[in-house]
Steps between C-alpha positions, in 0.01 A plus 500: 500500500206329599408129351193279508621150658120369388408732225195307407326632803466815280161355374346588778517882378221372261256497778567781622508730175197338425344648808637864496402518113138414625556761755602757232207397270187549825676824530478619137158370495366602845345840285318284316367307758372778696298671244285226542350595801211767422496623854764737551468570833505159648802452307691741677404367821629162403863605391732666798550872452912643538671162436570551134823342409555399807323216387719373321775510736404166692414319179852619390702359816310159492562465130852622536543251843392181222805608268693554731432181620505309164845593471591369835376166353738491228769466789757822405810513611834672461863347441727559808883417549576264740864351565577172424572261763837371527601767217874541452707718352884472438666835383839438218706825504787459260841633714670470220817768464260665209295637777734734628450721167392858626243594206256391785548715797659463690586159366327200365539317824450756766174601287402112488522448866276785592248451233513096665491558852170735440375183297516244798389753720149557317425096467284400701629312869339192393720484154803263538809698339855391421816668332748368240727666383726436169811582322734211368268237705187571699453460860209479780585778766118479660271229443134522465428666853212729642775656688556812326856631675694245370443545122507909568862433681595282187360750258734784699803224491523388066821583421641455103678260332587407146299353225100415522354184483145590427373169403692345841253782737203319385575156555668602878126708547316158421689333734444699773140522407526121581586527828175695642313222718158347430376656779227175433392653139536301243760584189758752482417843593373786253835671430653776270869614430552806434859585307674842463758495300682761285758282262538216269545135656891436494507184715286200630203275309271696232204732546323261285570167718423780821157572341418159352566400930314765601207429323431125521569614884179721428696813697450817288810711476462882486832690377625854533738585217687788770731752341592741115652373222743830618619306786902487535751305753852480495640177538888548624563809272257438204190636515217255351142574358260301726128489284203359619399134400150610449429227225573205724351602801128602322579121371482344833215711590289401229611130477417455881175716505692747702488891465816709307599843613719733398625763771732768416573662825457451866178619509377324198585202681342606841136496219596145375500362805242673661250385162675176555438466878085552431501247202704174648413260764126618502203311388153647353203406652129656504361599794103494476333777662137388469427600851601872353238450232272364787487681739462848217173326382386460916562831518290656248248254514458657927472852331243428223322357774541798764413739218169302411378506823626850574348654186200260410469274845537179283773304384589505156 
């Protein structure tokens, strides 16, 4: 969509409407005008035979090249994505021993690694991107890195454990985020955590101390509520109902100015994070494209010109 960065420019359409309704009006009234002269003959002598509309063409172009041209004034421009610098991401996946549950095929965790390692590989190279993963504590396997091999190999490596400390993956990811150098900016670096999960915390510190961290870090934290509420395990010989957490998780979200999705399969997932990977670590910014506006008013202004002096060897 385009926007006016100086919209107040726009008064310099006055001008020019001012002009082309004069135009209109010697038009309507060039009849009348003629009428006037009693001697038919030398009339016709005076006005150039086979133009016809033609003459209006140039008039047209000129008047159109000053609109054109008014507009370019107003300094348009269009919004554009451009990656932040220094942008980091650190990717939670809960490994917790819900995960293995099969009403995601083939299971929760074989689904989550896939839909993950086709995340990080669609960021762009200049993104900094580091993996924790989580189950009765959290851990750093990457930190923040542009080298993308590492966190694929760690992605390919999560294996499960018991319990999931939820509240524990965010404080680990805003550690980590801590460690990404200066680099000789100033301040910590624009950052998001993005948290799949597909139980209720059982272990570690609160989702609300996690968020209340998260936000007075100012790091936004996306989360993926992964799985059915039909998922099963069995746990020695008892199998055990493994729901979604949805509830908590779209808490975090919203407390942290984050994003909440739900994904129900693999390739629900493979959406989130493909919607996710064109919405985080990117700034807005206009781009003007006056010289666009410019160079369309140079352009027409050359042919009302060439037409005039092709058609009625004057300029208009």
């Amino acid at each position: 969509m385009i926007r006016l960065l100086s919209p107040w420019w726009l008064l310099s359409l006055l001008p020019v409407l001012a002009v082309i309704g004069v135009y209109v009006w010697r038009q309507l009234h060039r009849r009348a005008f003629a009428v006037k002269f009693t001697n038919v003959d030398l009339l016709s002598s005076l006005v150039p035979k086979g133009i016809g509309v033609r003459r209006h063409v140039g008039a047209a172009a000129f008047l159109l090249s000053l609109l054109i041209l008014s507009f370019g004034m107003a300094r348009p421009s269009v919004d554009t994505k451009e990656p932040l610098e220094r942008a980091t991401i650190m990717l939670a996946i809960d490994v917790s021993l819900s995960m293995q549950a099969t009403d995601v095929q083939p299971t929760r965790i074989e689904a989550a690694k896939s839909a993950a390692n086709d995340f990080v590989k669609q960021l762009p190279a200049s993104f900094n991107v580091g993996l924790v993963s989580f189950a009765k504590t959290a851990s750093v396997l990457v930190s923040p890195t542009k080298e993308r091999n590492s966190v694929l190999q760690a992605i390919d490596g999560l294996t499960l454990q018991e319990s999931t400390a939820t509240g524990e993956a965010v404080f680990t990811s805003l550690d980590a985020i801590r460690t990404v150098p200066a680099d000789g900016a100033d301040g910590p670096p624009p950052a998001r955590i993005v948290l799949l999960s597909d139980g209720f915390r059982t272990a570690g510190r609160s989702l609300e101390d996690a968020s209340a961290a998260a936000s007075a870090a100012n790091v936004p934290v996306s989360t993926i509520a992964f799985g059915t509420d039909e998922g099963v395990v069995r746990i020695g010989n008892t199998p055990q109902r493994v729901p979604v957490d949805r509830a908590s998780l779209q808490k975090v979200a919203e407390t942290t100015k984050g994003y909440f999705y739900e994904a129900a399969s693999k390739e629900e997932l493979k959406r989130v994070y493909t919607d996710m990977g064109s919405s985080i670590g990117y700034k807005t910014k206009p781009r003007e494209i006056t010289q666009w506006y410019l160079g369309a008013g140079f352009l027409m202004a050359l042919l009302a010109g060439g037409l005039s002096l092709l058609w009625g060897s004057r300029l208009p």
